[in-house]
KESELUM-423575 format. One record per residue (C-alpha): residue in three letters; x negated, y negated, z negated. Coordinates in pm, whole numbers, plus 32768, in hexadecimal, padded with zeros to 4 digits. Layout:
<torlos>
<torlo><r>ala</r><X>X</X><Y>Y</Y><Z>Z</Z></torlo>
...
</torlos>
This chain:
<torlos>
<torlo><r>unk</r><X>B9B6</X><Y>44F9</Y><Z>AE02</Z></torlo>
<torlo><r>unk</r><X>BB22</X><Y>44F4</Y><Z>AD9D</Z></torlo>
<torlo><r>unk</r><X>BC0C</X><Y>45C9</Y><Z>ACD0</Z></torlo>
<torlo><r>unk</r><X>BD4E</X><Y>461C</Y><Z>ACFE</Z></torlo>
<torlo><r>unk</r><X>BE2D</X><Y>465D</Y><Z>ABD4</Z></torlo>
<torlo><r>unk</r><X>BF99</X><Y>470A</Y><Z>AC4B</Z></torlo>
<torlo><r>unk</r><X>C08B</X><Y>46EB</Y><Z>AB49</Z></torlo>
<torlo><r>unk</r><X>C1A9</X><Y>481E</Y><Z>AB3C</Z></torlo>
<torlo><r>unk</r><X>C307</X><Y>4770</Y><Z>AB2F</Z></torlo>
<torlo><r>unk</r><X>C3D6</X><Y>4891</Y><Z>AB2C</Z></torlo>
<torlo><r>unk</r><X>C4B3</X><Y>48E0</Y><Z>AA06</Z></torlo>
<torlo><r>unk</r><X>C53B</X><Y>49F1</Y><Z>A93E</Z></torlo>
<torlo><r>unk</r><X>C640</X><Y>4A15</Y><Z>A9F4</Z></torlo>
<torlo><r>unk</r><X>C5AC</X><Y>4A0C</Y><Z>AB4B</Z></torlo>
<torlo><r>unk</r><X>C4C5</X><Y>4B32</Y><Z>AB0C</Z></torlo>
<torlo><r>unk</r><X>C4FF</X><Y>4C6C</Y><Z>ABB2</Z></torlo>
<torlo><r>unk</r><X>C56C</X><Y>4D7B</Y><Z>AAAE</Z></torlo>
<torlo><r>unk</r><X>C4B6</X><Y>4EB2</Y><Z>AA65</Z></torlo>
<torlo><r>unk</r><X>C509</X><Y>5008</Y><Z>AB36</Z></torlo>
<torlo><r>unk</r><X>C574</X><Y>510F</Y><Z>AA7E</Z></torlo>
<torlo><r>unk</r><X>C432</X><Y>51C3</Y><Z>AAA2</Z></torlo>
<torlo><r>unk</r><X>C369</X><Y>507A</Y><Z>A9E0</Z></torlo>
<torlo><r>unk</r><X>C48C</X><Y>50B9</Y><Z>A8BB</Z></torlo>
<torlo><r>unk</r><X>C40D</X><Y>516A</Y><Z>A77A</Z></torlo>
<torlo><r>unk</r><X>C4BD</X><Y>52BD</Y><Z>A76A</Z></torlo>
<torlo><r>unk</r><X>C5E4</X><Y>52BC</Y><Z>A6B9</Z></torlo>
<torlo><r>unk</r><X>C5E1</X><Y>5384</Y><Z>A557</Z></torlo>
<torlo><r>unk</r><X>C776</X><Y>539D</Y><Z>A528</Z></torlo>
<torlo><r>unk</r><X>C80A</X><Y>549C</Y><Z>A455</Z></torlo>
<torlo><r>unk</r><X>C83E</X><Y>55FC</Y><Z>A4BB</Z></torlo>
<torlo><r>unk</r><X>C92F</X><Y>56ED</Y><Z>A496</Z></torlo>
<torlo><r>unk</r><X>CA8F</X><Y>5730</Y><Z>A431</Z></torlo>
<torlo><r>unk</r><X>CACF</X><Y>565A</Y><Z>A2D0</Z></torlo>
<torlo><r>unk</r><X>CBDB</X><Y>5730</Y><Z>A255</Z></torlo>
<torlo><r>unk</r><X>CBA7</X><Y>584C</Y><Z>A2F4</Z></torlo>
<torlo><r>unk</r><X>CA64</X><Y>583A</Y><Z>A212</Z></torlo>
<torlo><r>unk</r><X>CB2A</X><Y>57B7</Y><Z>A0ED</Z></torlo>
<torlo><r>unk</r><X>CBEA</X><Y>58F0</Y><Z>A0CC</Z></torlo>
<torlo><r>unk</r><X>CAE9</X><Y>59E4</Y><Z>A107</Z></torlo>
<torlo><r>unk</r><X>CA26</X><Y>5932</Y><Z>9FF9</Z></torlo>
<torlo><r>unk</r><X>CB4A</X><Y>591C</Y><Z>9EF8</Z></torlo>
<torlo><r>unk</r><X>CBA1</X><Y>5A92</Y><Z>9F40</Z></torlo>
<torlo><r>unk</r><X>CA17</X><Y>5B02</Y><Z>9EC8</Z></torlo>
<torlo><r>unk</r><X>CA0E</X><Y>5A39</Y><Z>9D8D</Z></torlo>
<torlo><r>unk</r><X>CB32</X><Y>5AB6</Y><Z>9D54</Z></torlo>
<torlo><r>unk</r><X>CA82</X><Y>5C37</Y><Z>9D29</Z></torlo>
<torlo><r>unk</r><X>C99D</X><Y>5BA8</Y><Z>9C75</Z></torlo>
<torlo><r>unk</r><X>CA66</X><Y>5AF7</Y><Z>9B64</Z></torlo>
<torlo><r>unk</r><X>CB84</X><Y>5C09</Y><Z>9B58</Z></torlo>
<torlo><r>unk</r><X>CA7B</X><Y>5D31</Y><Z>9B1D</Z></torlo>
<torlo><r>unk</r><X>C9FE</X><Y>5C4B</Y><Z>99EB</Z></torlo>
<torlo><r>unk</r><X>CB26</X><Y>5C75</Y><Z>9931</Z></torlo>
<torlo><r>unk</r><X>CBE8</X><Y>5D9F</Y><Z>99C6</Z></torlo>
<torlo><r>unk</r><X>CB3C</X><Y>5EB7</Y><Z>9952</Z></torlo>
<torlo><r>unk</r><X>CB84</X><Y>5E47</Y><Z>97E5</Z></torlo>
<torlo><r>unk</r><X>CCCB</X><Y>5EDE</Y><Z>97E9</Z></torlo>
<torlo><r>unk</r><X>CC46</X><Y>6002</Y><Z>9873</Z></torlo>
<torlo><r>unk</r><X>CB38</X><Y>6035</Y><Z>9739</Z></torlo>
<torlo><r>unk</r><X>CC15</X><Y>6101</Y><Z>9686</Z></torlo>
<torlo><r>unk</r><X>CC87</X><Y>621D</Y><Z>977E</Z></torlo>
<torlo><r>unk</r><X>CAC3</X><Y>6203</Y><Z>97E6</Z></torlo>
<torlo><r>unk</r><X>CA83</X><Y>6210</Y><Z>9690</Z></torlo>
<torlo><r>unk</r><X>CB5D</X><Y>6371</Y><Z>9644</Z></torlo>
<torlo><r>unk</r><X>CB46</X><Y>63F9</Y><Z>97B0</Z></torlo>
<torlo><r>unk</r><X>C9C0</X><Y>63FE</Y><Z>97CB</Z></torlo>
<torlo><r>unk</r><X>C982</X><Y>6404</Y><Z>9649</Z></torlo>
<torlo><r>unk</r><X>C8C2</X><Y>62CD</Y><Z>9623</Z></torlo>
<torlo><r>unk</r><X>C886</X><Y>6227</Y><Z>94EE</Z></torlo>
<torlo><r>unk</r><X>C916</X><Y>60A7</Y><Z>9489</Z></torlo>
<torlo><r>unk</r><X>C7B1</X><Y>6012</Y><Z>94E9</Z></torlo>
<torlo><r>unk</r><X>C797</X><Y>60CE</Y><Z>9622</Z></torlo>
<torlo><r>unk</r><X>C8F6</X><Y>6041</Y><Z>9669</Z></torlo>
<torlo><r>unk</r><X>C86D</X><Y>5EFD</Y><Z>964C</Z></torlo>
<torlo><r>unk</r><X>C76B</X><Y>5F26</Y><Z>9713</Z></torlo>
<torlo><r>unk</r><X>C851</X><Y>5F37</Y><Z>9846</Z></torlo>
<torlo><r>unk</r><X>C8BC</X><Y>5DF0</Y><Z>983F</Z></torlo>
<torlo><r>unk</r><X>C771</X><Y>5D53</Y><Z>97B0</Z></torlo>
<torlo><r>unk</r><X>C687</X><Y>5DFA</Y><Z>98B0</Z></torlo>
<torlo><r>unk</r><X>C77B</X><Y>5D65</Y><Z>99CE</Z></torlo>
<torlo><r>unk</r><X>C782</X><Y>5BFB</Y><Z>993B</Z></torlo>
<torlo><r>unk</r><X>C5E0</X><Y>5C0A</Y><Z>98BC</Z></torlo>
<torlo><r>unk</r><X>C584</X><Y>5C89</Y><Z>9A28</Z></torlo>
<torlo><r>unk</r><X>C666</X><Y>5B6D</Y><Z>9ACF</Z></torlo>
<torlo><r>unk</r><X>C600</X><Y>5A51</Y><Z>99EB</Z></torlo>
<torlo><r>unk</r><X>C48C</X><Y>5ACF</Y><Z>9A20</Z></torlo>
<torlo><r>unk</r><X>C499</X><Y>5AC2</Y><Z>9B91</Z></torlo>
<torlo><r>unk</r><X>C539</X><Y>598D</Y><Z>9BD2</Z></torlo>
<torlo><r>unk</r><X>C3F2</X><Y>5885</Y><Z>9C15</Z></torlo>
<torlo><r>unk</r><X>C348</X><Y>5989</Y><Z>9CFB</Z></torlo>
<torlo><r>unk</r><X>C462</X><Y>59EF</Y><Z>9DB2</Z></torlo>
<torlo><r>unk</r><X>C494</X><Y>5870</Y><Z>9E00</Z></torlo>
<torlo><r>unk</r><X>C32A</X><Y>5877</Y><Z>9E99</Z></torlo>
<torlo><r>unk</r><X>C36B</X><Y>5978</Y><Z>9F61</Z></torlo>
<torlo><r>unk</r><X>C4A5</X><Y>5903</Y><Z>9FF5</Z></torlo>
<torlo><r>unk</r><X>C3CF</X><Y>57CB</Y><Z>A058</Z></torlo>
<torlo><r>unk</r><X>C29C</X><Y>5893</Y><Z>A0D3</Z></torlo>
<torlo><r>unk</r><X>C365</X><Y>5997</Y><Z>A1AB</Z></torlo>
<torlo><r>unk</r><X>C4C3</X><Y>58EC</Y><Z>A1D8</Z></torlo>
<torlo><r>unk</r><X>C5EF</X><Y>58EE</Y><Z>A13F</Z></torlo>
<torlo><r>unk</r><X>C6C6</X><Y>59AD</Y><Z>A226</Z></torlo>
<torlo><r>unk</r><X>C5BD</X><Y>5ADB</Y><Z>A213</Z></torlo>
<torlo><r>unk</r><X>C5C0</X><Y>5AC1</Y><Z>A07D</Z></torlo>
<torlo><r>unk</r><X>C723</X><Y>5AB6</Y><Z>A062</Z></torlo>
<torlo><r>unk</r><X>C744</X><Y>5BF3</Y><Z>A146</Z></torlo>
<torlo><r>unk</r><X>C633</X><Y>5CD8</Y><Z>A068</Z></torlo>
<torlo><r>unk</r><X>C6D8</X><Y>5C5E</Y><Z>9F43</Z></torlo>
<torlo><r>unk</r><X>C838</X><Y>5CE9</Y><Z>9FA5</Z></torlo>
<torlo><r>unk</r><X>C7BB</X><Y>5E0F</Y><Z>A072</Z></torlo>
<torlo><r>unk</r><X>C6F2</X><Y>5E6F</Y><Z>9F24</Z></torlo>
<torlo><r>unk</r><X>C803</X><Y>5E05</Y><Z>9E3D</Z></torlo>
<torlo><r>unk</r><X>C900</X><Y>5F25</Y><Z>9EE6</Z></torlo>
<torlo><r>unk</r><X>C802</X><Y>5FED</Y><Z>9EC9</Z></torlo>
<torlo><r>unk</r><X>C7C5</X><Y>5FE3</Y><Z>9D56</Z></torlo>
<torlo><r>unk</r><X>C938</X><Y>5FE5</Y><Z>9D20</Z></torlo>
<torlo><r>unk</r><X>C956</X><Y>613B</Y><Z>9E19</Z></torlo>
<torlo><r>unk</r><X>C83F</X><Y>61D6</Y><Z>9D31</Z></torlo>
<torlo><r>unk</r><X>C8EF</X><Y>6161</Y><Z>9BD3</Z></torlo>
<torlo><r>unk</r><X>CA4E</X><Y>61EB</Y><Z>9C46</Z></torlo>
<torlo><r>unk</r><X>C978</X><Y>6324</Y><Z>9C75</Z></torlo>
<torlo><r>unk</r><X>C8A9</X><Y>632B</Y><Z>9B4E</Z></torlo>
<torlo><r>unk</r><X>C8D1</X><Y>6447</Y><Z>9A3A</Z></torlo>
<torlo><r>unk</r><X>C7BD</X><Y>63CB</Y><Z>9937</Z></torlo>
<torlo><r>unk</r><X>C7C6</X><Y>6293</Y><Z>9871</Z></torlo>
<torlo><r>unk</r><X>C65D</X><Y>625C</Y><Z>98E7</Z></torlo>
<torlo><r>unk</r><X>C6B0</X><Y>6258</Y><Z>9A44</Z></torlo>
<torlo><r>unk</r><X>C7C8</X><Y>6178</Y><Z>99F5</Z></torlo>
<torlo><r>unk</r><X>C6D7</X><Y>606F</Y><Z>992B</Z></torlo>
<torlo><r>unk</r><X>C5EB</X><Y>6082</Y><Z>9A5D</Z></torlo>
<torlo><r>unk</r><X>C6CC</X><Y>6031</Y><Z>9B8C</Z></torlo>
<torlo><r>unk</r><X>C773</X><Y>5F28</Y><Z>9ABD</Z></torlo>
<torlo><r>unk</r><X>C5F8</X><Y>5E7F</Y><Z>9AA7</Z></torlo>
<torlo><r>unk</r><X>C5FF</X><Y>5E9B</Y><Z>9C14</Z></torlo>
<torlo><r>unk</r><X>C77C</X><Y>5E20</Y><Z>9C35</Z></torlo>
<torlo><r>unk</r><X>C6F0</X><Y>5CE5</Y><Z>9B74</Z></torlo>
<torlo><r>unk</r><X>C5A9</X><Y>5CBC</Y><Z>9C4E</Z></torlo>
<torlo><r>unk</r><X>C651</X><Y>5CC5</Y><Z>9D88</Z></torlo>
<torlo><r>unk</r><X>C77A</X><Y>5C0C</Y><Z>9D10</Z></torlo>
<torlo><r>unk</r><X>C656</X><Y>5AC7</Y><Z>9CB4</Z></torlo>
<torlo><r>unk</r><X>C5FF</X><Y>5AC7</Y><Z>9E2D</Z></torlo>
<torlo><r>unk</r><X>C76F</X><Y>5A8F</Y><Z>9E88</Z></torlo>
<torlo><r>unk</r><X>C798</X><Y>596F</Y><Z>9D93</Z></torlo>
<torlo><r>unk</r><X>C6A6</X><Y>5878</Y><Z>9E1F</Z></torlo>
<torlo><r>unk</r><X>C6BC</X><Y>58EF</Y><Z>9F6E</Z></torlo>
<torlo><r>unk</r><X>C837</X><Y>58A1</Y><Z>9F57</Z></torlo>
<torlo><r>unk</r><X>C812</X><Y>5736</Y><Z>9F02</Z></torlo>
<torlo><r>unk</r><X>C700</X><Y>570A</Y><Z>A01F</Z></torlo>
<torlo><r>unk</r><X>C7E3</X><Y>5770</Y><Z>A10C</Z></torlo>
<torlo><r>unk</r><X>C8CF</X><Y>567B</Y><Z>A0A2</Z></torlo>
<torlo><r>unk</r><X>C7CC</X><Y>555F</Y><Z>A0BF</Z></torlo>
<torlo><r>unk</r><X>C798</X><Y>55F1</Y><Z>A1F4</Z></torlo>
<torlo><r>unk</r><X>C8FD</X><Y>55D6</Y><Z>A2C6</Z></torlo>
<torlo><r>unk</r><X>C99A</X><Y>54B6</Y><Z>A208</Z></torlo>
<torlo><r>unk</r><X>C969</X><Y>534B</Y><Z>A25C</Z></torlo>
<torlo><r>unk</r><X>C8F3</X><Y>5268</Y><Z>A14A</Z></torlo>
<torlo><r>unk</r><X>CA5D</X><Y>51D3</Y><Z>A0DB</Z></torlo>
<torlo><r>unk</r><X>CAF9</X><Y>531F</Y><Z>A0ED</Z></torlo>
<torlo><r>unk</r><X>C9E9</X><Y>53E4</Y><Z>A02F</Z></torlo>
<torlo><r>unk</r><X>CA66</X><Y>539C</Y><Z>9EAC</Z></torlo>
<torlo><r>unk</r><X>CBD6</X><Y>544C</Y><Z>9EE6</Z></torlo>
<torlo><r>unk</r><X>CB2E</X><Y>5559</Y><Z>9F76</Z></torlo>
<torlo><r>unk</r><X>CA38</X><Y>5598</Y><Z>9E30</Z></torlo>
<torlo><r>unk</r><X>CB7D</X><Y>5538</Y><Z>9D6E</Z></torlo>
<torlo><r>unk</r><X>CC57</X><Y>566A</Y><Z>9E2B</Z></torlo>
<torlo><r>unk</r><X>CB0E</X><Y>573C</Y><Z>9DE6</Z></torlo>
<torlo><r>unk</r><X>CAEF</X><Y>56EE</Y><Z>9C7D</Z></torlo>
<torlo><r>unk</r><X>CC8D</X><Y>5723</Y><Z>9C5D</Z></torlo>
<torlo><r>unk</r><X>CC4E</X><Y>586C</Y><Z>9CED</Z></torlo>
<torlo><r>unk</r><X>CB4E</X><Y>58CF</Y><Z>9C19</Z></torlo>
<torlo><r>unk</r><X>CBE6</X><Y>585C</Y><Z>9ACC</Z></torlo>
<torlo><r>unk</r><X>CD3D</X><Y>58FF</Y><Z>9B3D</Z></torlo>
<torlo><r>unk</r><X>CC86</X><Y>5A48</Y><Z>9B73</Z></torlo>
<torlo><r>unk</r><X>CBCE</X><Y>5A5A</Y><Z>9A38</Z></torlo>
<torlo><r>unk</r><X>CD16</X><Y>5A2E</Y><Z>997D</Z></torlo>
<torlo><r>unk</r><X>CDE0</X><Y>5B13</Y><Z>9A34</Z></torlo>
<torlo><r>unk</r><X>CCF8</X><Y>5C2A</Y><Z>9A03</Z></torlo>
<torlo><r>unk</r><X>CD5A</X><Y>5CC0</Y><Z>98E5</Z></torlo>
<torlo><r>unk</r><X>CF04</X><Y>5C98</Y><Z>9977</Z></torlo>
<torlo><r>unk</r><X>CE8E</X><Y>5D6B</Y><Z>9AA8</Z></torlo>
<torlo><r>unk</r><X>CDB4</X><Y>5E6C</Y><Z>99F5</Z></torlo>
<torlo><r>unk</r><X>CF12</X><Y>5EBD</Y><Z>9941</Z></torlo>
<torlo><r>unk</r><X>CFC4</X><Y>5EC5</Y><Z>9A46</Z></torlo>
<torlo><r>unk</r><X>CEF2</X><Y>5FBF</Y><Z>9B03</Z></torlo>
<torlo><r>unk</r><X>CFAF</X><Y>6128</Y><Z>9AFE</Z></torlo>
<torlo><r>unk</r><X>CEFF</X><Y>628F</Y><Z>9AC4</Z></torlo>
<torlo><r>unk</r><X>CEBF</X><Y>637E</Y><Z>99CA</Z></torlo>
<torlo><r>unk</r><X>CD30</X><Y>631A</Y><Z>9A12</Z></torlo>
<torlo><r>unk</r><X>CD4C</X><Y>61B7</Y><Z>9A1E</Z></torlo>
<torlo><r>unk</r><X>CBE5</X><Y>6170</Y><Z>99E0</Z></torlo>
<torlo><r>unk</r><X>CB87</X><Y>61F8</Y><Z>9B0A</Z></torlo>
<torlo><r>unk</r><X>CC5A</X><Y>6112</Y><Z>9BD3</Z></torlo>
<torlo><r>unk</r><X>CBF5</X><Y>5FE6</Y><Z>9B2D</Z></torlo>
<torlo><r>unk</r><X>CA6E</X><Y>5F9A</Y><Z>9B5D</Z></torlo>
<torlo><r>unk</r><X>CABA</X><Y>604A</Y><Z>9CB1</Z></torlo>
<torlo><r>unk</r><X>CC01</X><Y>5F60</Y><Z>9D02</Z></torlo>
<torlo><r>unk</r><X>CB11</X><Y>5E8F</Y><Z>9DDA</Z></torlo>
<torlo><r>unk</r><X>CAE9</X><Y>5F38</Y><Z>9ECD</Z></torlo>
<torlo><r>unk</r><X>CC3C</X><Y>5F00</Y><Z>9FC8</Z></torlo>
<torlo><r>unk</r><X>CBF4</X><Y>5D87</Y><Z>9F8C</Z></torlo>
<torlo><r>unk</r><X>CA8A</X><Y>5DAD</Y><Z>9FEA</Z></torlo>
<torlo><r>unk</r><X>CAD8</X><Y>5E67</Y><Z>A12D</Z></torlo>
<torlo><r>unk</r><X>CBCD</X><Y>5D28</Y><Z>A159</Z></torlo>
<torlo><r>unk</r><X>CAAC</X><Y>5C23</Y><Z>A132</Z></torlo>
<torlo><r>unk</r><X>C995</X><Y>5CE7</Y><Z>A225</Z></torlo>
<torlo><r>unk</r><X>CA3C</X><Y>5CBC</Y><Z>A351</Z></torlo>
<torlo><r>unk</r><X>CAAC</X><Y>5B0D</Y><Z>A2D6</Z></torlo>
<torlo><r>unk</r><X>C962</X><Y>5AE3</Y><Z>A278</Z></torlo>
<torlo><r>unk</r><X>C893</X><Y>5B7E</Y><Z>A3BE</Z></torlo>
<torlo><r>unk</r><X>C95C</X><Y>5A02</Y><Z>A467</Z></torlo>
<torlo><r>unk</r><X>C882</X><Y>58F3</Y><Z>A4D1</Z></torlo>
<torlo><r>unk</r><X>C80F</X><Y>581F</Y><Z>A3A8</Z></torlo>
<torlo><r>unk</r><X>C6D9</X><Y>5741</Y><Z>A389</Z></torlo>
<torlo><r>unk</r><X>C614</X><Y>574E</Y><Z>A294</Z></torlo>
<torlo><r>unk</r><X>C59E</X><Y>558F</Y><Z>A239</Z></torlo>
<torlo><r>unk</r><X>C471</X><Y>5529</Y><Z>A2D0</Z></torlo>
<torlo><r>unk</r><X>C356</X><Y>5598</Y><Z>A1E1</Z></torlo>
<torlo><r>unk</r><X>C1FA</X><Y>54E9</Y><Z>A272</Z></torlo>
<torlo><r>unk</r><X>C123</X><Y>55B7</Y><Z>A170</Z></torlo>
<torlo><r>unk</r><X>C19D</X><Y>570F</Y><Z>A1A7</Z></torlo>
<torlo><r>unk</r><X>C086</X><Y>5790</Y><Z>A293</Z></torlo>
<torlo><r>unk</r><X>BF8D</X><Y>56EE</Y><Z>A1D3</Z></torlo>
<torlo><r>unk</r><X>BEFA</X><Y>5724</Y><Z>A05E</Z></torlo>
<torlo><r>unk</r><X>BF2D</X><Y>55FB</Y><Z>9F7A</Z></torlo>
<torlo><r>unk</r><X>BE5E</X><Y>55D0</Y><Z>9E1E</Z></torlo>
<torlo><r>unk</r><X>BF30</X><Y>55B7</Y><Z>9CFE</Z></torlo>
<torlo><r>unk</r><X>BF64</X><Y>5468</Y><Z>9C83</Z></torlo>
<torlo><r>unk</r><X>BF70</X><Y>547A</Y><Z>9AEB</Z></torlo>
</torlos>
């Protein structure tokens, strides 16, 4: 009985390459980078002006509705406690049901709050819709820098965060220059309610195509790793 080894010869380079349909899929980036960029930049930029706008406002609130100092404060506290508060879990929820969709509640519910402020005519009802201004403001923070991840290629990604953080910090700081410059005998009602032109602006930017990164774990439940 004999055996017969054969020995393969052939090199790299005479091997016959794979067809498409043996390639892995590709997982490119998506989407229109600054498109997305600006759409982004345009909802932090609610969010940060309404922190700091209404404080020029708390006078003419404060005589027009005949609320006290604290409940004055309370304006701009409930806004900034509700946002801070909301931050972590509206991060989770941009990566368990997508960034694009958070992003969209957040500004749809954002104008909305704003609508019902610029039509409030009790301090309480004030105090409330700014809680809700701040809670849907969180899901458009996160959400925001997602989307960024999302669209922008790896060597690109740190000016976009840098144009987003400019944007941000510019906003904040200009608050209080727009809140005076606002006209009207009722000023305070166009001031938490100023939001609302821009947010009509960022609905239809936003609705574009934008994936949301790859997230293996969001249609399963993970244990929490302490």
């Amino acid at each position: 009985m004999t055996s017969q080894t054969t020995i393969d010869k052939t090199g790299p380079e005479d091997k016959t390459p794979d067809s498409p349909s043996d390639r892995a899929p590709s997982t490119g980036l998506r989407g229109h980078p600054w498109f997305t960029l600006i759409t982004v930049a345009v909802g932090v930029m609610m969010v940060a002006l309404d922190g700091t706008i209404v404080a020029i406002a708390n006078p003419a609130i404060k005589d027009d509705l005949g609320a006290t100092f604290a409940d004055v404060q309370w304006i701009t506290n409930a806004y900034f406690l509700a946002l801070a508060v909301s931050l972590i879990t509206a991060g989770k929820l941009g990566d368990r049901f997508g960034h694009r969709q958070t992003f969209l509640i957040g500004v749809t519910g954002f104008a909305a709050a704003s609508g019902a402020i610029g039509l409030s005519h009790s301090i309480a009802f004030v105090v409330t819709f700014r809680v809700f201004q701040g809670l849907f403001g969180a899901l458009l923070m996160p959400a925001a820098l997602g989307l960024l991840r999302a669209t922008f290629p790896a060597e690109k990604l740190n000016m976009a965060i840098g144009l987003w953080g400019m944007v941000i910090g510019a906003s904040t700081a200009g608050g209080p220059i727009l809140g005076a410059a606002l006209p009207g005998p009722r000023q305070h009602r166009d001031r938490p309610g100023h939001r609302c032109p821009d947010s009509s602006l960022v609905q239809p930017t936003s609705a574009a195509p934008a994936a949301s990164p790859p997230y293996p774990h969001r249609n399963r439940r993970r244990k929490l790793a302490w």
